[in-house]
N, C-alpha and C positions, 0 to 999 in steps of 0.2 A: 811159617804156617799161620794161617789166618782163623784167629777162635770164633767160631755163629756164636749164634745171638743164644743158639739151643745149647749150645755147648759152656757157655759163660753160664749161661741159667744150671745146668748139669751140677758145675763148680761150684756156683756160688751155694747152691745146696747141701752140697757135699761138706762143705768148709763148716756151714751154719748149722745144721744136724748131725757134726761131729758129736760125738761124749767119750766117755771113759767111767767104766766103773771104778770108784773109789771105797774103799774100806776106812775110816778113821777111827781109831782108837786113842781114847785118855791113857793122857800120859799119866805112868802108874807110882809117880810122885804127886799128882795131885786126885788121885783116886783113893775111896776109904773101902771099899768094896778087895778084901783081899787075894781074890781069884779074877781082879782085876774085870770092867765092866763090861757089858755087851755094846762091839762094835756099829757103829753107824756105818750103813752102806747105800750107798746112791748108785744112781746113773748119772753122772753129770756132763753139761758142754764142757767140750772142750774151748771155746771163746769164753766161756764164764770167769768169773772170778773166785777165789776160793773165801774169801770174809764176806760174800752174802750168803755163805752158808752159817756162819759164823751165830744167831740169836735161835737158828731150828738146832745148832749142836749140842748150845747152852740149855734149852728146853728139855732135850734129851738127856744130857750126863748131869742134869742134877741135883739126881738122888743119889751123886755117885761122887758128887764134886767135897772135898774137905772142906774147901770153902763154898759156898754156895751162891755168897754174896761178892763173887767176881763177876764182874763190866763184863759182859759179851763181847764187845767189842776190844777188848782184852786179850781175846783170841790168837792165837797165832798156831802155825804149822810145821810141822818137820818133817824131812824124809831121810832116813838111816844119819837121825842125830844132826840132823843139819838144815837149820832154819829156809823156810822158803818165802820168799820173795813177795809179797802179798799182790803188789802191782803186776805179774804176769798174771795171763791168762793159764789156766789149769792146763790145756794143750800146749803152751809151751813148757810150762814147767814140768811136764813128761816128757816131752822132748827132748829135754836138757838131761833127766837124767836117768832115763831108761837105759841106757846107755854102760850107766855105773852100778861097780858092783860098791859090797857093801865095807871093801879097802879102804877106794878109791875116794867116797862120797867126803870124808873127814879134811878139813882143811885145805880142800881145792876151790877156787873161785867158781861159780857156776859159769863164767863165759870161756874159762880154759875145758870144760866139760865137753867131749864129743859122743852124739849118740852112738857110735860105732866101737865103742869102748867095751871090753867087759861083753856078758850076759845079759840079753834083753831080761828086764823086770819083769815079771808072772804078773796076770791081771788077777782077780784086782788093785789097784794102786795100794797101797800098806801105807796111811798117812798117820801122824801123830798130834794128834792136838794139846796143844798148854793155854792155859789161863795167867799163869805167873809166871816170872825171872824172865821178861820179857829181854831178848839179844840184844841189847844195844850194839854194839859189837857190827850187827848182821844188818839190822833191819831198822828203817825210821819205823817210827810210832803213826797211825795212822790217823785221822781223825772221828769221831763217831759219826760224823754225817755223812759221812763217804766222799766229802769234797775233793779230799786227794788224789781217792781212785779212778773219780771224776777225770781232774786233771793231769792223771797219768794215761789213761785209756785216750783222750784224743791229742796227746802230744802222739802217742804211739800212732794214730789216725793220723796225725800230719805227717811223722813219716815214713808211713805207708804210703801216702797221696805222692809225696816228694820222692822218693821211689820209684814209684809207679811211673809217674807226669813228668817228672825234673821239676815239679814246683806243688809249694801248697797252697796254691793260691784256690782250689776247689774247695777245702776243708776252712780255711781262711773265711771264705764265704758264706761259709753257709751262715743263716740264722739265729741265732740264741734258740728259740720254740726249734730247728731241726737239728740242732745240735743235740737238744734236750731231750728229742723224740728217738737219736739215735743211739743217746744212752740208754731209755728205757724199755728201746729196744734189745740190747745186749741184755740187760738185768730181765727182762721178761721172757726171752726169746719170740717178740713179736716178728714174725720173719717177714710179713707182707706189711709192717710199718717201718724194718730195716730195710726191702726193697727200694720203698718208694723214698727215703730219705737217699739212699745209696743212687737212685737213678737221677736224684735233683742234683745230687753232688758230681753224676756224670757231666751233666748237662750243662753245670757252670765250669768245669772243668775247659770242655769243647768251646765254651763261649769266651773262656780267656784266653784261649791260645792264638 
């Protein structure tokens, strides 16, 4: 079956004005507050990442933090005790484990995870934020400039392109300034400057085949 042009545009909407409401609460080892502190709740993309929330969290919790003088970007996330991934996007890392109940979640790999598993999760997400005792274990250390999440978002672009095409020779191509334009696209949710990057990347796509 053959997708229009109306029906791509449908999709690609669909995909891009995903969210998920999320709930994150301090974890109550680094909380001084002992009725534990009032929860951060969002509507967030689900194509977002979860550490650009990461310096509005710190702002928020703390008056609440024992320490107060921890790095924001310090940051990290759990869900039923088990470090999350910081390089997914927030819509897969629901997808991974909406799936699991709160058995399951301890000491399984997230790629052996099926969402068909268990009790779908109740919205809002239940996420936990830490400051300290950062996983080694789980998780690389990120950098504060976001270079990595940087270079993990369009390897992930390359293969999705490679997928998609059988090559990534479109994402390959693009620019440095559209490459850049379509990270700040993601971090902004600029949808008609992710357009217009996404339709340049169509276009050399079709011109290398």
């Amino acid at each position: 079956m053959t997708t229009t042009t109306r029906e791509a545009q449908i999709l690609h909407s669909s995909v891009w004005d995903g969210s998920l409401p999320i709930e994150i609460r301090l974890s109550p080892s680094e909380c001084r507050v002992y009725d534990h502190a009032d929860p951060y709740l969002v509507q967030y993309p689900r194509l977002s990442y979860l550490p650009f929330l990461l310096p509005r969290l710190h702002a928020f919790f703390i008056s609440s933090l024992i320490n107060p003088d921890v790095i924001p970007y310090d940051g990290w996330f759990s869900f039923e005790e088990v470090p999350l991934k910081w390089q997914y996007p927030l819509g897969l890392l629901y997808d991974l484990f909406s799936g699991a109940s709160p058995s399951q979640a301890s000491g399984i790999d997230i790629h052996d995870r099926s969402p068909s598993d268990g009790t779908e999760v109740q919205l809002p997400w239940r996420l936990k934020l830490h400051f300290t005792d950062w996983p080694e274990q789980s998780l690389v250390r990120p950098d504060a400039e976001g270079k990595m999440l940087h270079d993990a978002f369009i390897n992930s672009v390359k293969e999705a392109d490679f997928l998609r095409n059988g090559t990534a020779k479109g994402i390959m191509s693009l620019s440095k300034d559209d490459s850049t334009k379509l990270w700040d696209a993601v971090q902004e949710r600029m949808v008609r400057e992710a357009s217009r990057t996404r339709s340049g990347l169509e276009l050399t796509e079709r011109t290398n085949r």
